[in-house]
LOZA-457110 format. One line per field, with one value per residue: residue number from 1; residue in three letters; x, y, z of N, C-alpha, C in turn. Coordinates in pm, whole numbers. Layout:
residues N
num	NUM_... .
residuo	ala_... .
n_xx	X_... .
n_yy	Y_... .
n_zz	Z_... .
ca_xx	X_... .
ca_yy	Y_... .
ca_zz	Z_... .
c_xx	X_... .
c_yy	Y_... .
c_zz	Z_... .
end
This chain:
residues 245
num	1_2_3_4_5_6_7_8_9_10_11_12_13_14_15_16_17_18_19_20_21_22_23_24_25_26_27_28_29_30_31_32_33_34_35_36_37_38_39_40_41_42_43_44_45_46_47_48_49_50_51_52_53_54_55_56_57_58_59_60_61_62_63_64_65_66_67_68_69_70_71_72_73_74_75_76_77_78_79_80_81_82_83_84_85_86_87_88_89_90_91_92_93_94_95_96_97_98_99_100_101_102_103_104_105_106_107_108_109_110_111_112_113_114_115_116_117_118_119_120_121_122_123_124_125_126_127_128_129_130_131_132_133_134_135_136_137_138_139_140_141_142_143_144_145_146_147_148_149_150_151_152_153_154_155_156_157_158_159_160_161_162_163_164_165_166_167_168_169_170_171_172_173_174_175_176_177_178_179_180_181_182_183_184_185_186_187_188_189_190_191_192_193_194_195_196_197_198_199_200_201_202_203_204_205_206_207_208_209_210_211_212_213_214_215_216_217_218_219_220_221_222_223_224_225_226_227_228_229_230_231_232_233_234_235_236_237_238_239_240_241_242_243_244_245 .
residuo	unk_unk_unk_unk_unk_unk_unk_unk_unk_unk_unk_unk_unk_unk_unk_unk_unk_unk_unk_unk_unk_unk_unk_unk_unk_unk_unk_unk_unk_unk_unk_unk_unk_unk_unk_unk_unk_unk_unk_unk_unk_unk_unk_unk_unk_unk_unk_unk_unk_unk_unk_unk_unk_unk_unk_unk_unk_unk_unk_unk_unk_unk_unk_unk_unk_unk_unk_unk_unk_unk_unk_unk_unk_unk_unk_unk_unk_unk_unk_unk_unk_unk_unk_unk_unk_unk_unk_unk_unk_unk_unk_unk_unk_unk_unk_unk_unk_unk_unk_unk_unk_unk_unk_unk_unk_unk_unk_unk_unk_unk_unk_unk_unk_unk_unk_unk_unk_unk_unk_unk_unk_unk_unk_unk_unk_unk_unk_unk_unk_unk_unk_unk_unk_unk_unk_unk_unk_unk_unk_unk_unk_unk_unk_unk_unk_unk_unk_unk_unk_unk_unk_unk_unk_unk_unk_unk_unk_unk_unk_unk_unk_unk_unk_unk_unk_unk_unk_unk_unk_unk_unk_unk_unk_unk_unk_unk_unk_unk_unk_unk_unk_unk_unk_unk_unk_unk_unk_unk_unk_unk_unk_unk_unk_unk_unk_unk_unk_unk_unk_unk_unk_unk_unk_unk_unk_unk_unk_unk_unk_unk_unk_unk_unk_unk_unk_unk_unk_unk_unk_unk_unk_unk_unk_unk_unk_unk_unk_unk_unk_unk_unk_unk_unk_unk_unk_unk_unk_unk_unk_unk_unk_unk_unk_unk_unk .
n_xx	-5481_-5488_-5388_-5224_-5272_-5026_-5032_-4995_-4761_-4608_-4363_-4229_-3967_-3887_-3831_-4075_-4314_-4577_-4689_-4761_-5106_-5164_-5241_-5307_-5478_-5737_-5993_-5983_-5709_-5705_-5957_-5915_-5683_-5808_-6014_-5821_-5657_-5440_-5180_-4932_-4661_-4505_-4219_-4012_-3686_-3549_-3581_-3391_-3154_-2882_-2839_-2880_-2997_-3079_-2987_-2949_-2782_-2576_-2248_-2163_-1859_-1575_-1669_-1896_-2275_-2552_-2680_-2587_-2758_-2677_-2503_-2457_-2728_-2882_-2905_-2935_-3189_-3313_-3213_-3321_-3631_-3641_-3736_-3870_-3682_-3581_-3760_-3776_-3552_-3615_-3483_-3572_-3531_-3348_-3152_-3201_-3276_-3582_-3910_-4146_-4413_-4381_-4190_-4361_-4549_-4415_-4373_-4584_-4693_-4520_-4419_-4463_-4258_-3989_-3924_-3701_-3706_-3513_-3368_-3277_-2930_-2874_-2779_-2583_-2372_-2229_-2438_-2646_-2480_-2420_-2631_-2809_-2961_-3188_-3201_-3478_-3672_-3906_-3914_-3740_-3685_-3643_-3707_-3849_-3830_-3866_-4099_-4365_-4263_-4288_-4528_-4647_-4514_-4646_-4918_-4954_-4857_-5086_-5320_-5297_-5343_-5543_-5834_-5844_-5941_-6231_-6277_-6134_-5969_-5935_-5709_-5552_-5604_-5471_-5259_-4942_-4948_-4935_-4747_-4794_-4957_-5209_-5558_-5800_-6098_-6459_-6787_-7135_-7233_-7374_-7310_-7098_-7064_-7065_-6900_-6923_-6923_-6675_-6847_-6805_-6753_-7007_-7136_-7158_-6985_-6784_-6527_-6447_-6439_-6271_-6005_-6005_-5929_-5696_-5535_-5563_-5414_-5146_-5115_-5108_-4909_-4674_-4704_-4646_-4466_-4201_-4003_-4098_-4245_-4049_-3873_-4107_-4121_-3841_-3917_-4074_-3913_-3725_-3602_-3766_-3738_-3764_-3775_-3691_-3867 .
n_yy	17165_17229_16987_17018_16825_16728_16836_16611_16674_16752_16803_16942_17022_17103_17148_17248_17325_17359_17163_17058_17039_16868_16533_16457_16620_16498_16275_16089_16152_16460_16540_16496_16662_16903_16951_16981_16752_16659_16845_17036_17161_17312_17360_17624_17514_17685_17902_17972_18017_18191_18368_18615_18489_18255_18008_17663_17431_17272_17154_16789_16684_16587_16512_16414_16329_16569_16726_16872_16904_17156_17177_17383_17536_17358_17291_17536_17562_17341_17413_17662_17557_17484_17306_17117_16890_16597_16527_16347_16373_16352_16140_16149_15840_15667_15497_15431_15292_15025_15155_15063_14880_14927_15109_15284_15320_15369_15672_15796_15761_15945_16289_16407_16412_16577_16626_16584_16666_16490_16591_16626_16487_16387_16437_16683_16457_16529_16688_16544_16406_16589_16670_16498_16308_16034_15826_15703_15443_15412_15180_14954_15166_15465_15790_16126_16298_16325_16378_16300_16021_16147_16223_15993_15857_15985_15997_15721_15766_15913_15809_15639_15806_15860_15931_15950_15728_15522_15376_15239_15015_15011_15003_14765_14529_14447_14442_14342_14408_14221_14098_13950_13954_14083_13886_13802_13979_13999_14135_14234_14223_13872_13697_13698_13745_13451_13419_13339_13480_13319_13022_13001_13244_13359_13162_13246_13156_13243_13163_12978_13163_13337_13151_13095_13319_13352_13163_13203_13453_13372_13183_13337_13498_13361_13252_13508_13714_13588_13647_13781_13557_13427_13537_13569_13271_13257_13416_13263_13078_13146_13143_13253_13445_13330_13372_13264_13124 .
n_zz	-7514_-7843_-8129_-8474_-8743_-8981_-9315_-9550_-9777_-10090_-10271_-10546_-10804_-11090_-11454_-11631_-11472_-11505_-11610_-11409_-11144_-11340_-11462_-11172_-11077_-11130_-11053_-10769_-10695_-10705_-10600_-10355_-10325_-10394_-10200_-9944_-9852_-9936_-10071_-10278_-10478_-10735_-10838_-11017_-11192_-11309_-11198_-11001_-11123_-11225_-11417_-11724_-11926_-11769_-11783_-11682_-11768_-11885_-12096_-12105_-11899_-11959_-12236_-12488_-12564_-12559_-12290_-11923_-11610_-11453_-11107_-10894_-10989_-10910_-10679_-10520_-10602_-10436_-10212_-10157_-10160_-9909_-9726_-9412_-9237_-9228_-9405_-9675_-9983_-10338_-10638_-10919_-11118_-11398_-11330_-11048_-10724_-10805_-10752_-10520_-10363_-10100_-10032_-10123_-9909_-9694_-9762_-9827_-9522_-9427_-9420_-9660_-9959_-10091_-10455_-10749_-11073_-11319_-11628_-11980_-12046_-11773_-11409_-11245_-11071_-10842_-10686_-10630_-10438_-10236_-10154_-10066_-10221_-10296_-10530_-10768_-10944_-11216_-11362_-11573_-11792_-12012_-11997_-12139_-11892_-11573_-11498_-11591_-11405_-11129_-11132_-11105_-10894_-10668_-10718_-10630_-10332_-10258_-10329_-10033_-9825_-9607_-9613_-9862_-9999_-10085_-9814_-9555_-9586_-9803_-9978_-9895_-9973_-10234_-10548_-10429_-10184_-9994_-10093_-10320_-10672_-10749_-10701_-10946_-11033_-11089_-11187_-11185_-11535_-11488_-11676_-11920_-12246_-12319_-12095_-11747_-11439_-11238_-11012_-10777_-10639_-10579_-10446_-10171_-9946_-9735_-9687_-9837_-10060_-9971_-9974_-10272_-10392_-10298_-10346_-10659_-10663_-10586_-10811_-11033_-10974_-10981_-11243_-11373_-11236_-11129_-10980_-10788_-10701_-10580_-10463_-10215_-10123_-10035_-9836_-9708_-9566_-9415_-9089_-8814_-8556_-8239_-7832_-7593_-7332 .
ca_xx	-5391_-5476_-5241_-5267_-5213_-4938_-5072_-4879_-4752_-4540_-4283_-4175_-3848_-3911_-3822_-4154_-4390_-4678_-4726_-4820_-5074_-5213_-5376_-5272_-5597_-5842_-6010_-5911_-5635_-5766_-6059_-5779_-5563_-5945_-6033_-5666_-5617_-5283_-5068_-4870_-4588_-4419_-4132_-3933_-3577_-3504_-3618_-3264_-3042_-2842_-2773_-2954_-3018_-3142_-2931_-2946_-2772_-2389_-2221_-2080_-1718_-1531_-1741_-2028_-2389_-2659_-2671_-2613_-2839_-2617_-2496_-2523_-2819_-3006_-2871_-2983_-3308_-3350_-3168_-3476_-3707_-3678_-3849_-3848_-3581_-3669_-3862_-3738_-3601_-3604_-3473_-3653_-3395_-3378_-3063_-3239_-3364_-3715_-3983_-4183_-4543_-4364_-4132_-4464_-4636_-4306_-4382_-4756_-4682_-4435_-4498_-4427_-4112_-3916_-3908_-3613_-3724_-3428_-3410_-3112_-2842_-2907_-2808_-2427_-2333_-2225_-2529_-2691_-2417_-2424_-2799_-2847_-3105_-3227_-3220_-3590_-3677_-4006_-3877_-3636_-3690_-3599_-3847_-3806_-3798_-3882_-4240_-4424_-4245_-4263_-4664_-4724_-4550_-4694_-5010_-4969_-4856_-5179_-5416_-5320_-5347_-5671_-5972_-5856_-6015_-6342_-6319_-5994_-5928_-5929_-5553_-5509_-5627_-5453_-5147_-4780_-4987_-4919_-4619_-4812_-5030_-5401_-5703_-5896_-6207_-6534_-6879_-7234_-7368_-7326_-7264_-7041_-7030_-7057_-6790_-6945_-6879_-6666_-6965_-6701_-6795_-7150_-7119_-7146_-6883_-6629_-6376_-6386_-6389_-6052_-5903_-5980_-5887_-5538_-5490_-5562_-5357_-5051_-5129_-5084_-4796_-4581_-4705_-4635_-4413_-4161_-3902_-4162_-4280_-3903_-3871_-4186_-4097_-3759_-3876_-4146_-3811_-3695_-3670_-3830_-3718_-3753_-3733_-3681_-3909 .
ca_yy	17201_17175_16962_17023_16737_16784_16817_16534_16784_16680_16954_16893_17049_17066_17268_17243_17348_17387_16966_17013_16897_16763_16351_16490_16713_16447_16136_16069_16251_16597_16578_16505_16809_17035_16912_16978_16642_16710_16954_16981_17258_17273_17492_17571_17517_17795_18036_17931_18043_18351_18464_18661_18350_18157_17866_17595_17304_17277_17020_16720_16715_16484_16519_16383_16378_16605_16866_16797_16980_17234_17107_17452_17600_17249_17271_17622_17545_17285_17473_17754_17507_17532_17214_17077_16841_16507_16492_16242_16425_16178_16184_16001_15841_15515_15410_15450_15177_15004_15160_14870_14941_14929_15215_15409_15267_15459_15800_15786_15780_16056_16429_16411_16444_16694_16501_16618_16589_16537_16595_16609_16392_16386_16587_16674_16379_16651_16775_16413_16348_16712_16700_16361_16250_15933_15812_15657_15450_15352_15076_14998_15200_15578_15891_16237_16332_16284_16487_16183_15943_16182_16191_15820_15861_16086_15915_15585_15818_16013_15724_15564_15893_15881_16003_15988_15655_15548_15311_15260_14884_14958_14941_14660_14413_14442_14401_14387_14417_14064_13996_13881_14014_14072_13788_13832_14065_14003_14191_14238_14085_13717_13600_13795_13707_13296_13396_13327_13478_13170_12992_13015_13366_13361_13057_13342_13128_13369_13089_12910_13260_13387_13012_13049_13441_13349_13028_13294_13507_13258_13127_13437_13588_13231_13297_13691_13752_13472_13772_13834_13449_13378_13627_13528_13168_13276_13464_13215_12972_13234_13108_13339_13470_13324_13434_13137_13201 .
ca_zz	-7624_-7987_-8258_-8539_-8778_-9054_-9418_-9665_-9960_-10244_-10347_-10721_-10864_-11249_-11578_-11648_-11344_-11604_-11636_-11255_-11117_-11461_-11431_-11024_-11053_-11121_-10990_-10650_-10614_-10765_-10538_-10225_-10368_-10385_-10065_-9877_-9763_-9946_-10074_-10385_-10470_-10821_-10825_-11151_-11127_-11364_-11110_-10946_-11248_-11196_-11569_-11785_-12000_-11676_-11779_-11639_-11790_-11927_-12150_-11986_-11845_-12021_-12378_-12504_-12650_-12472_-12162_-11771_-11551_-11311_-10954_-10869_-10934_-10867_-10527_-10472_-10601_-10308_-10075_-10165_-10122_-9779_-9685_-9351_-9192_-9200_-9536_-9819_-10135_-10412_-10767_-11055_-11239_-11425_-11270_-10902_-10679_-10839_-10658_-10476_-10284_-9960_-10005_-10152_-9772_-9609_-9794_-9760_-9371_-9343_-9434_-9794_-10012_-10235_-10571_-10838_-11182_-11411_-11758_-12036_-11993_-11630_-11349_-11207_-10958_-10679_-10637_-10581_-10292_-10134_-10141_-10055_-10276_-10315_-10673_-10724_-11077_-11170_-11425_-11683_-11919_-12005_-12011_-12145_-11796_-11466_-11437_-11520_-11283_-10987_-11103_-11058_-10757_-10599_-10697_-10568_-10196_-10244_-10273_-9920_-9795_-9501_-9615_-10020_-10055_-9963_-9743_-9525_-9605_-10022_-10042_-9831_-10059_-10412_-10574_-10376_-10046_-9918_-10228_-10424_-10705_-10656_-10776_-11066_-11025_-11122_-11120_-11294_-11536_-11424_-11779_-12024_-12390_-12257_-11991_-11620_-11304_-11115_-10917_-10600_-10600_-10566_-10314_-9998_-9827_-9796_-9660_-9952_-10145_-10009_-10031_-10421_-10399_-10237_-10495_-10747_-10613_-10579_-10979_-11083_-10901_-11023_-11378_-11445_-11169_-11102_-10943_-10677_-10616_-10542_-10290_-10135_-10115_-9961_-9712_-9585_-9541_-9305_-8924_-8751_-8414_-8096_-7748_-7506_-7174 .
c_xx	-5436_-5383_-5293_-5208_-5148_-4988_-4963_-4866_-4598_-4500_-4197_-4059_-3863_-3864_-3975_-4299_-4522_-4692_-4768_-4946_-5146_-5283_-5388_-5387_-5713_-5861_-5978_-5848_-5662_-5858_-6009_-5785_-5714_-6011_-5920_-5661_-5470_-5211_-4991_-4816_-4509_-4355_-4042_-3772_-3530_-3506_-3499_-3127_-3028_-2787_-2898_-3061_-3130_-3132_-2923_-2849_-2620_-2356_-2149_-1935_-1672_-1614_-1799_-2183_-2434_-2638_-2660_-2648_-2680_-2610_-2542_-2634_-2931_-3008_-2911_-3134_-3372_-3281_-3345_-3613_-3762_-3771_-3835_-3754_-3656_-3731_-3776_-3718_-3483_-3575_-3519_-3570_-3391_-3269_-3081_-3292_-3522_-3823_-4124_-4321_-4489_-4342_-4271_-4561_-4553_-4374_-4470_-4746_-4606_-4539_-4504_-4277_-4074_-3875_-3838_-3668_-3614_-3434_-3270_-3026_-2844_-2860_-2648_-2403_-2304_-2335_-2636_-2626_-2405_-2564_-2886_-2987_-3100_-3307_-3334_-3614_-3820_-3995_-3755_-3632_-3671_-3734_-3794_-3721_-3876_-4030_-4343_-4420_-4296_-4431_-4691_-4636_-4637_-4856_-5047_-4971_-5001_-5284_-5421_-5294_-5501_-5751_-6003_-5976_-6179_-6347_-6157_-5919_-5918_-5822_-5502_-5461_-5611_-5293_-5042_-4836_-4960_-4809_-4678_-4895_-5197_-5477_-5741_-6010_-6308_-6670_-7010_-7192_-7288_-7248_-7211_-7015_-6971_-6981_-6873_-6872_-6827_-6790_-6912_-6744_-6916_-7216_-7193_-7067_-6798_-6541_-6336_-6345_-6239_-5980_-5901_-5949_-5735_-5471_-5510_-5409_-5164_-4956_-5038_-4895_-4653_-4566_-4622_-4518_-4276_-4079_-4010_-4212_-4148_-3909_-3961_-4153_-3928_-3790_-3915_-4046_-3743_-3695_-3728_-3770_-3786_-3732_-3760_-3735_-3807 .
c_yy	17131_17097_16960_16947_16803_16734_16741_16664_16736_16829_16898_17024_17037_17197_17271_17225_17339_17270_16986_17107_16841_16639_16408_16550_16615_16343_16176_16147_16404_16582_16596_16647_16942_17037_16957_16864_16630_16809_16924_17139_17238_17397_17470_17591_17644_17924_18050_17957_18171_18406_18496_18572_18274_18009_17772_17400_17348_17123_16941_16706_16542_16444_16428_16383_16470_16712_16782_16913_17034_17160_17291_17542_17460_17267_17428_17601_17437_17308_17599_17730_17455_17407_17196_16965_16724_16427_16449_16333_16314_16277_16105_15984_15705_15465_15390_15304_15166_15057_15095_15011_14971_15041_15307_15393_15419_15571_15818_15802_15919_16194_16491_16410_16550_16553_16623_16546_16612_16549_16615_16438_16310_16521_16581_16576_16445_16679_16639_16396_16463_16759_16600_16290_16116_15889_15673_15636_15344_15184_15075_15000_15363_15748_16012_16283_16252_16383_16351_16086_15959_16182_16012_15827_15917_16028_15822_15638_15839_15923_15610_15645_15878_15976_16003_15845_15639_15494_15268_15162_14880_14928_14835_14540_14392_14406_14443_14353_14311_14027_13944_14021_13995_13981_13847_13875_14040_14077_14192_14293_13982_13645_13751_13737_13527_13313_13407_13304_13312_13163_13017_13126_13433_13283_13130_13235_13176_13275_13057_13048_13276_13279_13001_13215_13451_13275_13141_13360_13486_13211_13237_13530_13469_13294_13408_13745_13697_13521_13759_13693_13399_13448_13632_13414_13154_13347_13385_13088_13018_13201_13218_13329_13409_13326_13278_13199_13145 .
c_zz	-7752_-8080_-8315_-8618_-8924_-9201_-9545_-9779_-9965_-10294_-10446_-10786_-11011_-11329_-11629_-11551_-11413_-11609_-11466_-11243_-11239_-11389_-11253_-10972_-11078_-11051_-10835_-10573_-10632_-10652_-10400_-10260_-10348_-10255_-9931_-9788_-9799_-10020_-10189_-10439_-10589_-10886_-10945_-11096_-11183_-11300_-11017_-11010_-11204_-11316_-11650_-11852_-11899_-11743_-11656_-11595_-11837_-12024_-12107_-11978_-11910_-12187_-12364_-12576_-12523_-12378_-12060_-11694_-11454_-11181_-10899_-10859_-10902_-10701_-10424_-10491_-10470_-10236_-10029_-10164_-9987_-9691_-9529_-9318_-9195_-9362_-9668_-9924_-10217_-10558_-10875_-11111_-11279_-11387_-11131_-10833_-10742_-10707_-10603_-10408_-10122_-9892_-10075_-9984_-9706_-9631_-9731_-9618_-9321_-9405_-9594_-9855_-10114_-10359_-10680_-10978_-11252_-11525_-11873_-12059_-11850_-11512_-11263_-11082_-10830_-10606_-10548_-10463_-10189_-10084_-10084_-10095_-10335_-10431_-10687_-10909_-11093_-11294_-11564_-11806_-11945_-12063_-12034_-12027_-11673_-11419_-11428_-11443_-11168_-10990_-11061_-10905_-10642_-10606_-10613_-10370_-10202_-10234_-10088_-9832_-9706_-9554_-9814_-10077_-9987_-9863_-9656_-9557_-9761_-10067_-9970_-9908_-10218_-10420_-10497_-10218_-9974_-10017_-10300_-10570_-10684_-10801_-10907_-11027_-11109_-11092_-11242_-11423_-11524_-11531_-11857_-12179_-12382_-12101_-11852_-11557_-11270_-11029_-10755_-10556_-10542_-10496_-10169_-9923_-9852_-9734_-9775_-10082_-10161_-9993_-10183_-10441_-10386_-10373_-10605_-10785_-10681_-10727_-11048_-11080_-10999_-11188_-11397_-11387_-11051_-10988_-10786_-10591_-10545_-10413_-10170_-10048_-9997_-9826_-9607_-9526_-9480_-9174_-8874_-8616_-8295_-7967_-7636_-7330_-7062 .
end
């Protein structure tokens, strides 16, 4: 008996299907997406409007500045999207949980997700709790819409995607992957405008390398990222489980 293994694809919800797959088509992931290592579906919502017009949006309940996207035809539009059971649909939104490398690990593993781009004001609260989508923000700060969010996500899935990189260990070793952020990188020529390669590097003892790769590492994460050394520091103060033979 044959299986056949299940192709990651990324189904996008947008007023603007035409921005897909844009940066999505090159580099990396473009050569993925030309290759079919994954899959990528960008459906307009407007195609979900039942009036002449093919409205979409309404002004908000209780007054206001701006438009709020429809509960109903958002909710037909991912009802008509027909996805499979199982599969994550996410909404870019800057009031959403920060999205961390871990929860991009999760995706990357499953079969992909339906991603809601919103746009306007935002998008009718009903449709969020009858649809159950999982409000997803890539920092705090506010964006036309949600086309470029759901691209950098969809990115970050698509590179730890099997076969996208070259080598299988390339995302192992960078930033978030261990909590921290990733070393400082160096490479030819030896000397740069006075600045020389660290000699540690050029040592060939790779102990002492990744002991000044980690310390790097460490420096760094304290400096830039105080949020993330905290939570490190807490967890390694964590007992750890034991099972008494």
């Amino acid at each position: 008996m044959t299986v056949t293994a299940t192709i990651w694809r990324a189904t996008v919800l947008t007023l603007f299907p035409e921005m897909f797959p844009g940066p999505l088509g090159a580099s990396l992931a473009g050569k993925a997406l030309a290759t079919g290592l994954w899959e990528l579906e960008a459906q307009d919502i407007r195609d979900s409007a039942t009036d002449r017009h093919r409205s979409v949006d309404d002004t908000p309940a209780g007054g206001g500045p701006g438009m709020v996207l429809r509960a109903d035809v958002l909710a037909a539009a991912i009802d008509g999207a027909e996805i499979a059971p199982g599969r994550p649909r996410l909404l870019m939104s800057p009031r959403g949980r920060p999205l961390t490398q871990s929860r991009v690990v999760e995706l990357a593993g499953g079969s992909g997700p339906l991603i809601v781009c919103g746009r306007f004001e935002g998008i009718d609260q009903r449709v969020i709790e009858a649809r159950g989508l999982e409000e997803v923000s890539l920092g705090d700060y506010v964006l036309s819409g949600g086309e470029i969010a759901a691209m950098a996500l969809i990115d970050a899935c698509v590179r730890l995607l099997p076969g996208v990189m070259g080598k299988p260990d390339s995302g192992l070793d960078e930033s978030f992957s261990d909590g921290l952020l990733e070393y400082p990188q160096y490479t030819r020529p030896q000397a740069f405008e006075g600045r020389p390669i660290p000699e540690i590097l050029l040592s060939g003892d790779h102990a002492k390398i990744a002991a000044w790769r980690q310390a790097e590492a460490e420096a760094l994460t304290r400096a830039r990222r105080p949020d993330l050394w905290a939570a490190r520091k807490a967890s390694q103060k964590r007992p750890k489980n034991t099972t008494d033979g």
